[in-house]
C-alpha positions as CSV (number, residue, x, y, z in Angstrom):
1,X,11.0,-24.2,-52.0
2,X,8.7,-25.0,-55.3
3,X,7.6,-21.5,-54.7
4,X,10.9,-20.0,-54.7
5,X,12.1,-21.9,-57.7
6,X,8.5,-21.0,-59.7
7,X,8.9,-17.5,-58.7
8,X,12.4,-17.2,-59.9
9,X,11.8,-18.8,-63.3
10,X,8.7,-16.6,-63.5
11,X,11.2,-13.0,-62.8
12,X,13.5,-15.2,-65.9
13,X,12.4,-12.1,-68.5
14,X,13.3,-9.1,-66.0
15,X,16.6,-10.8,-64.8
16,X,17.7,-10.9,-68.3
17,X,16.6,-7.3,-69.2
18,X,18.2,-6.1,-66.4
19,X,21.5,-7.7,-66.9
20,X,21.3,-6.9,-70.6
21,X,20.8,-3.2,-69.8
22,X,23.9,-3.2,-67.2
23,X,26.1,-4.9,-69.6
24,X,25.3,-2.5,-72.2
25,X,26.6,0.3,-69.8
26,X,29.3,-1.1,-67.5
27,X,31.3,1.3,-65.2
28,X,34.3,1.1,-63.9
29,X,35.5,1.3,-60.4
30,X,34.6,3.4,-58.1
31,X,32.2,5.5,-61.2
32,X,28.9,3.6,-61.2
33,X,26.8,6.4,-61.1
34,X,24.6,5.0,-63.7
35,X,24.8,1.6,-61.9
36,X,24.3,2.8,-58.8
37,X,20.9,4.6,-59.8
38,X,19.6,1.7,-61.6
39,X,19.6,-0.6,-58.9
40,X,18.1,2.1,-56.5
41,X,15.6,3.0,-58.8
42,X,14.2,-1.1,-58.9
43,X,14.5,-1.4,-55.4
44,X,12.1,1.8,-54.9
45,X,9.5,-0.3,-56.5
46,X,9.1,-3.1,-54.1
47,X,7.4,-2.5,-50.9
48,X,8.3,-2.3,-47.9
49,X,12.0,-1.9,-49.1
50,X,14.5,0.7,-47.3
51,X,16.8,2.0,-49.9
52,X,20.0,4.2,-48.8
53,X,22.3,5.4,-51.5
54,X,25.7,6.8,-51.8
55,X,27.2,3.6,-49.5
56,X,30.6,3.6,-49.3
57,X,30.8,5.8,-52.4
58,X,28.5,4.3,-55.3
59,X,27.1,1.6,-52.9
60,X,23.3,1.1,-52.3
61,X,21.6,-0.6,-49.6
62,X,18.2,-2.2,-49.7
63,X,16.8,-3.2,-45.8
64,X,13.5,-5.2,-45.9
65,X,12.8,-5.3,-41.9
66,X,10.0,-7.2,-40.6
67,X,9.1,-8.8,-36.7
68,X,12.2,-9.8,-34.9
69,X,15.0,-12.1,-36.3
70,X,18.0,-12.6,-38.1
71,X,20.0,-10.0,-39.9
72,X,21.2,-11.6,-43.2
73,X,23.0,-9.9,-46.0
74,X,23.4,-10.8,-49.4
75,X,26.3,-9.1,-51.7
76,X,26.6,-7.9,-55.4
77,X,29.7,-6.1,-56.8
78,X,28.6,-3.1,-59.7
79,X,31.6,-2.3,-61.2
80,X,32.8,-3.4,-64.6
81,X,36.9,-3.7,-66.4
82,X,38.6,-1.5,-68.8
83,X,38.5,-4.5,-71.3
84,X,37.5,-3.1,-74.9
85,X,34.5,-6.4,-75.5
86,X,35.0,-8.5,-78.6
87,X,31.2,-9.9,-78.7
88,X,28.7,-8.3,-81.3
89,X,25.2,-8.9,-79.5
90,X,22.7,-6.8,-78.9
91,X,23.4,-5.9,-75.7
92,X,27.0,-5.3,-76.0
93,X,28.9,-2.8,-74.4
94,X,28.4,0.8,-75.3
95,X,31.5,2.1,-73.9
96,X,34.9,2.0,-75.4
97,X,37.9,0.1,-73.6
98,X,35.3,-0.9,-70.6
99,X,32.9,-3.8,-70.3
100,X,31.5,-6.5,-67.6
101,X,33.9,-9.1,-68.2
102,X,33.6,-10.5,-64.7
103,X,29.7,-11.0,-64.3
104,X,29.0,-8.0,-62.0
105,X,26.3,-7.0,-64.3
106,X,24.8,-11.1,-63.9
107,X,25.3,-10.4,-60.0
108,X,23.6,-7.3,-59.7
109,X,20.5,-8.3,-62.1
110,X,20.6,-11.7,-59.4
111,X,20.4,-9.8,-56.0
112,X,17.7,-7.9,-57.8
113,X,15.4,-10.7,-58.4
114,X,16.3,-12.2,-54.9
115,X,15.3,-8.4,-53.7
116,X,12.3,-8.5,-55.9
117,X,11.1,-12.0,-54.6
118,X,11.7,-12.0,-50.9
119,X,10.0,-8.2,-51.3
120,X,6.9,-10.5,-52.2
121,X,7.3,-12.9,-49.5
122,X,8.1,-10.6,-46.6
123,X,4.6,-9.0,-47.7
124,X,2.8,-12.3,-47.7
125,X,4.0,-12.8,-44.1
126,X,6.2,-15.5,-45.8
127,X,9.5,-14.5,-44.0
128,X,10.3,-12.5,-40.8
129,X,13.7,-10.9,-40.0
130,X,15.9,-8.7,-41.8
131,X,17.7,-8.8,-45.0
132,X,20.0,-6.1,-46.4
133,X,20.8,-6.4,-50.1
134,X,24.2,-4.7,-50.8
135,X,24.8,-3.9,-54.3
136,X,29.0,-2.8,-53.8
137,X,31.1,-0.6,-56.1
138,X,34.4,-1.0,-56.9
139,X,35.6,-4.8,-56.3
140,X,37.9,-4.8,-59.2
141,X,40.5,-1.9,-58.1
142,X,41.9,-0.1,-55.3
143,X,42.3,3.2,-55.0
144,X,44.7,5.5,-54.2
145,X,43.8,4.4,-50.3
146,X,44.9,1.2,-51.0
147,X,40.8,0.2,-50.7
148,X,38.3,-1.5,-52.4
149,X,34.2,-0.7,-52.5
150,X,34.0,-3.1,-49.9
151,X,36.0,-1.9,-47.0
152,X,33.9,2.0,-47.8
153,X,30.6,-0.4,-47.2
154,X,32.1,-2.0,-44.1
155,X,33.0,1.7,-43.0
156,X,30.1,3.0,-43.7
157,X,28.1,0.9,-41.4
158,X,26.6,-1.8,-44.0
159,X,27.2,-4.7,-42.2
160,X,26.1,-3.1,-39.0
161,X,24.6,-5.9,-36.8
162,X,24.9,-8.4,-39.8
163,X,25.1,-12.0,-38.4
164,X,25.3,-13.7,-41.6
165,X,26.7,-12.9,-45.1
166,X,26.1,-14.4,-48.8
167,X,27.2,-14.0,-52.1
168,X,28.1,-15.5,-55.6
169,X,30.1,-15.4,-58.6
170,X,29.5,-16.9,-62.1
171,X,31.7,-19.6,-63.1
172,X,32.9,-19.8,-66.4
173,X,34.4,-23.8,-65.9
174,X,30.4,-25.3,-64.9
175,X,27.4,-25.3,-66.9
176,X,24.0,-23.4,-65.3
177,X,23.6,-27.4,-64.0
178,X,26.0,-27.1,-61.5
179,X,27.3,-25.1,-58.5
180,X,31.2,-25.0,-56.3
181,X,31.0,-24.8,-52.9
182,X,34.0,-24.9,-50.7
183,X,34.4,-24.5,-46.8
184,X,37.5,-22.7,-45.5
185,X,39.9,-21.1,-47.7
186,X,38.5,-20.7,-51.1
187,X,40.4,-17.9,-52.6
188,X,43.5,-16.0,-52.3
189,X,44.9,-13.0,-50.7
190,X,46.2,-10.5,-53.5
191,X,49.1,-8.6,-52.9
192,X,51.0,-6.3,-55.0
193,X,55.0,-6.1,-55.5
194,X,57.1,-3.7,-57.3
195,X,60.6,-3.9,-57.1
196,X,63.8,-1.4,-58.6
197,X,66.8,-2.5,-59.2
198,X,69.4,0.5,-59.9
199,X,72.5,-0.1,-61.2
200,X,74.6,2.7,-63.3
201,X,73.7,2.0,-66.8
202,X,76.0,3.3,-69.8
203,X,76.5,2.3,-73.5
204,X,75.6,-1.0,-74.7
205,X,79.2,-1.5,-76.4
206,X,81.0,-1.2,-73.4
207,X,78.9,-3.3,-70.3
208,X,82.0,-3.9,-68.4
209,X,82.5,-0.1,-67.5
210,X,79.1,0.0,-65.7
211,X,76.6,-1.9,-63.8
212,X,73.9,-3.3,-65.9
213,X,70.4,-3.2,-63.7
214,X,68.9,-6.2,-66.9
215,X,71.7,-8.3,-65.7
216,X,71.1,-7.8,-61.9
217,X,67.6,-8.8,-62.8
218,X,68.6,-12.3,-64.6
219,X,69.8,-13.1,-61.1
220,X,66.5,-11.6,-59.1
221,X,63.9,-13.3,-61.7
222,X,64.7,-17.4,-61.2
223,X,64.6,-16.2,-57.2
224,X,61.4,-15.0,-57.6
225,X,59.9,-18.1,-59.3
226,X,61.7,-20.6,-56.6
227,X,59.4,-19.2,-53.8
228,X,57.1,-21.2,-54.0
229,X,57.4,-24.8,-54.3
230,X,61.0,-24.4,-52.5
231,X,60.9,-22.3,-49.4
232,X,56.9,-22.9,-49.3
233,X,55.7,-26.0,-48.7
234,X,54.0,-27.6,-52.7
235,X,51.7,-28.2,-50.6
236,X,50.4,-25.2,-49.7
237,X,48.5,-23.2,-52.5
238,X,50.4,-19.9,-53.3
239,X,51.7,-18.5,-56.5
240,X,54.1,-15.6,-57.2
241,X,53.6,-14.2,-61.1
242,X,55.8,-11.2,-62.4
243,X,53.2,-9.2,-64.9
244,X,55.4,-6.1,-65.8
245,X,59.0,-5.1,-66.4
246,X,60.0,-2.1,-67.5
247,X,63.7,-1.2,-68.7
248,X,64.9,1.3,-70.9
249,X,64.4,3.0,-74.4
250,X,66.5,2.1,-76.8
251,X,68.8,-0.7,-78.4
252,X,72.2,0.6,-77.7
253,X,72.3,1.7,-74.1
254,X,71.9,-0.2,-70.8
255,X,69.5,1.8,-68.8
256,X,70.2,2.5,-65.3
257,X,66.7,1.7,-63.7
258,X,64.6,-1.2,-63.8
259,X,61.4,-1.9,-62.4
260,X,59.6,-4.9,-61.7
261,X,55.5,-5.3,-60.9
262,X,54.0,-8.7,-60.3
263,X,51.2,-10.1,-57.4
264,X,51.7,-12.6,-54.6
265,X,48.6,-15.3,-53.9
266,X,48.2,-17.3,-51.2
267,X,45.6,-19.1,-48.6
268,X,47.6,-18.7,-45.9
269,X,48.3,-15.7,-44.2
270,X,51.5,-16.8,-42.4
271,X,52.4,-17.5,-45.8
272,X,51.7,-14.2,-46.9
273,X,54.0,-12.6,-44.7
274,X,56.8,-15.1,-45.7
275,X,56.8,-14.5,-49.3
276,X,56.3,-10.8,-48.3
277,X,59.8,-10.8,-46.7
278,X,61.0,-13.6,-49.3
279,X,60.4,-11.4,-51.8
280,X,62.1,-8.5,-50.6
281,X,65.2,-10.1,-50.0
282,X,65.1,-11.7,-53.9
283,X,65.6,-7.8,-54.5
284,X,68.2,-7.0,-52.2
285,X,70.5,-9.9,-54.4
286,X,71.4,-7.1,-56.6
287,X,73.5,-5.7,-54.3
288,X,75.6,-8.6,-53.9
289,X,76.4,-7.7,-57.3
290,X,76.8,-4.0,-57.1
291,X,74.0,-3.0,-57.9
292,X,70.9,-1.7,-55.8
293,X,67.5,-3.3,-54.7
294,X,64.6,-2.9,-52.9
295,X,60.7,-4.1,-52.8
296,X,57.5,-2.8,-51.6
297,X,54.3,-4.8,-50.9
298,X,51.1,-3.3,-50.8
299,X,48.6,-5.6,-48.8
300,X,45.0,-6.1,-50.9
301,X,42.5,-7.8,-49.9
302,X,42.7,-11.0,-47.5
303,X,42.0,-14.8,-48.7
304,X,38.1,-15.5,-48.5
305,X,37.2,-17.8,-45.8
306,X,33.8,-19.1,-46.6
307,X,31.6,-20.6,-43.2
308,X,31.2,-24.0,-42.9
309,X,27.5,-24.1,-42.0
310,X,26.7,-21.4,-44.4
311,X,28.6,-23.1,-47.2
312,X,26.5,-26.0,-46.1
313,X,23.3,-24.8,-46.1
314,X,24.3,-22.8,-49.5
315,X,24.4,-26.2,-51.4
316,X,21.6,-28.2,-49.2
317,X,19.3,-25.0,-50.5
318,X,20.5,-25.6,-53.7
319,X,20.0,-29.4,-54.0
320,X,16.6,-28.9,-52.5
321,X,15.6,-26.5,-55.4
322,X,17.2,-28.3,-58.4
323,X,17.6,-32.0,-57.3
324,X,19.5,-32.6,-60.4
325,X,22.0,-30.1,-60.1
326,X,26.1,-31.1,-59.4
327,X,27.7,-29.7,-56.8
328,X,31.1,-29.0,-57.0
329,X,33.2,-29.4,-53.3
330,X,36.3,-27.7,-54.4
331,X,38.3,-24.1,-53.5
332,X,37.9,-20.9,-56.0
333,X,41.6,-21.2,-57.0
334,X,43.9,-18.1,-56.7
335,X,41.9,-15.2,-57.7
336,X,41.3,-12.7,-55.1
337,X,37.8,-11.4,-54.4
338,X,37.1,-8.3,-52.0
339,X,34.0,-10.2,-50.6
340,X,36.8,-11.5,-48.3
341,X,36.6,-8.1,-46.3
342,X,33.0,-8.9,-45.2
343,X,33.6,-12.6,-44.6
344,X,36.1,-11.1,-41.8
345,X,33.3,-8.7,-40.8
346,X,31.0,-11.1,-40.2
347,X,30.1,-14.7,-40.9
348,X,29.7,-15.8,-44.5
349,X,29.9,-17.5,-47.4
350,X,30.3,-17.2,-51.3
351,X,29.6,-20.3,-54.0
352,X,30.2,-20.2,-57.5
353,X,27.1,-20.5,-59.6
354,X,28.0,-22.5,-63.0
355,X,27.1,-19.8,-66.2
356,X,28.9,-21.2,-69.5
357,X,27.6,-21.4,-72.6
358,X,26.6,-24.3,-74.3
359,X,29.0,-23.8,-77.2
360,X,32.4,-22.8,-75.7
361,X,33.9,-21.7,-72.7
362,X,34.4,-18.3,-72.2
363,X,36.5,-17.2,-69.1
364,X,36.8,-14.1,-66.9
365,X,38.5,-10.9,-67.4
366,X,38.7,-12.0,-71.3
367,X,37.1,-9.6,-74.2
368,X,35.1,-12.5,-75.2
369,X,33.4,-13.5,-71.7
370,X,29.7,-14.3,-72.0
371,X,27.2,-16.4,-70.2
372,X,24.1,-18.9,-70.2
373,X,21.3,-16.9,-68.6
374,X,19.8,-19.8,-67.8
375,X,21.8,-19.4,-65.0
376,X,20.1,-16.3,-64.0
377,X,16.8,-17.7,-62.1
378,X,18.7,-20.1,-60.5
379,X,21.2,-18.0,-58.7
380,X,18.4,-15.9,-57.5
381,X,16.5,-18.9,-56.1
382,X,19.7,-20.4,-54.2
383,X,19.9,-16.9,-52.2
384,X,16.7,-16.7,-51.5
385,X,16.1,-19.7,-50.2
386,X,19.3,-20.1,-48.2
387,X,18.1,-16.4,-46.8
388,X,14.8,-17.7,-45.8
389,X,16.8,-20.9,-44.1
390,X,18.7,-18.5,-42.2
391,X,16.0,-16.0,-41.2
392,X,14.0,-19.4,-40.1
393,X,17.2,-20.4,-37.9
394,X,17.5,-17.9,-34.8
395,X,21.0,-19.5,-33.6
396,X,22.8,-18.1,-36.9
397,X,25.4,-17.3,-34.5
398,X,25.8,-20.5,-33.3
């Protein structure tokens, strides 16, 4: 373990570089070209590594194989957010309206330096087995499939034979001193609604002649906010949030159309097919009024359910590296993470690896989002070592 954790501070400079040069040049989803050749062309340096590009789109695949044992994965996302960035480093981001506001580029440089370093150790004769380094494109959107980078990797064969699964995120709420872990649930489905509600619109003097589709809605909205907490237990994490409506074009007349876009959450998925049908019927109250509704849900991805043994032996890894560190038993909260495809494919488990600043809290999926690279080594060190744990452990199925 000493080794690991030297080894990793050692790779500190390159880890930083790397990340520096990916947040300079962030891609969106499902276009990391650039991304995509970056990470293929650092893997080609270390020996013994099997690289496969053009995964499940923009995916690449690094296989160090040696003697029989486990197959382990580890997981990066690529892809990047059209957020325009706010920060004035160096290393900012190059491209207008798009920039790594969600650590991809911190996850990518990561796997690399866990790449780098168990590269070193399988040539040593320091670990036997298999690991597979997946560096995934698009986590952030679906496309027109209704798919993330994820399922095109699953598809595509990159779990093939996989018995165990890891991965991280950067957490904006811990310092680099700390990790969460969490076994079971840890974050949320994400589904997508979009309702219409029609009425027959007409001038804004003279509502009574027609049916107004804003009114209708006044009655649909406090329906939609009593889901949960009211027909789902408070008990039971799941959130329904309306992020769009979209109604008209000028002052004086009561448009005829309105439409509705918003995103359901949940752990549960008996839950997520209740507010599914819930919310449909919250629609269909306009035409109690005369009016017209309907709803469609489009399914994302599923709530992550992290192993317990793996989430286990994620934060035993970790306390064995960094004695000092805090570990943090608690669930992810309602975001939605694609990594929840794998974790169905096969056994695994994500933690959150603690990156804010010292000065300041800056949180995801904001123009302002930065982190401690301090954190950097560290994440590298906790795969690794939970990796070799796992490769060391021949009843990973168990």
């Amino acid at each position: 373990m000493r080794e690991i954790k030297n080894r990793a501070e050692r790779l500190s400079q390159e880890l930083v570089d790397w990340r520096r040069h990916l947040h300079a040049r962030p891609e969106r989803s499902f276009h990391e070209e650039e991304t995509a050749a970056f990470v293929a062309d650092v893997l080609d340096t270390i020996p013994g590594m099997d690289v496969k590009r053009n995964v499940g789109g923009h995916g690449v695949v690094g296989t160090l194989e040696k003697g029989q044992g486990p197959v382990v994965a580890l997981r990066a996302d690529m892809d990047a957010l059209p957020i325009q960035e706010e920060n004035d480093h160096s290393f900012a981001s190059t491209r207008p309206g798009v920039m790594h506001a969600c650590g991809h580029d911190a996850h990518t440089a990561i796997l690399l330096g866990a790449a780098m370093i168990l590269g070193e150790r399988f040539q040593n004769d320091e670990a036997i087995g298999t690991v597979k380094f997946l560096f995934q494109p698009a986590e952030e959107q679906m496309d027109e499939a209704n798919k993330t980078g994820a399922l095109y990797m699953i598809e595509d064969g990159a779990l093939d034979n996989v018995e165990a699964i890891l991965a991280l995120h950067v957490c904006p709420w811990l310092r680099p001193d700390a990790i969460q872990v969490n076994a079971g649930a840890s974050m949320a489905s994400v589904d997508v609604f979009t309702g219409t509600i029609r009425g027959s619109g007409g001038h804004g003097a003279y509502p009574h002649l027609g049916v107004d589709p804003v009114w209708l809605l006044s009655h649909v909205l406090p329906s939609i906010y009593g889901l949960t907490g009211r027909l789902v237990s408070p008990l039971t994490p799941a959130v329904v949030s309306v992020g769009r409506i979209n109604a008209g074009h000028t002052s004086n007349v009561i448009p005829s159309e309105v439409t509705v876009e918003g995103t359901i959450r949940c752990y549960d998925e008996d839950v997520r097919m209740q507010l599914t049908e819930e919310i449909q019927k919250t629609f269909a109250l306009a035409n109690t009024f005369g009016g017209e509704g309907e709803c469609v849900v489009e399914h994302g991805e599923p709530a992550l359910m992290n192993d317990a043994m793996l989430t286990e032996l994620l934060q035993a890894s970790a306390k064995e590296l960094y004695p000092e560190l805090t570990v943090k038993w608690e669930p992810f909260g309602l975001g939605g993470e694609d990594f929840a495809h794998m974790t169905k494919a096969a056994r695994g488990a994500m933690f959150f690896l603690g990156c804010q600043p010292e000065f300041g809290q800056y949180d995801l999926h904001t123009p302002s989002f930065q982190i401690d690279e301090r954190c950097l080594p560290k994440g590298a060190a906790i795969l690794v070592a939970s990796t070799e744990q796992l490769l060391q452990n021949t009843g990973v199925k168990s």
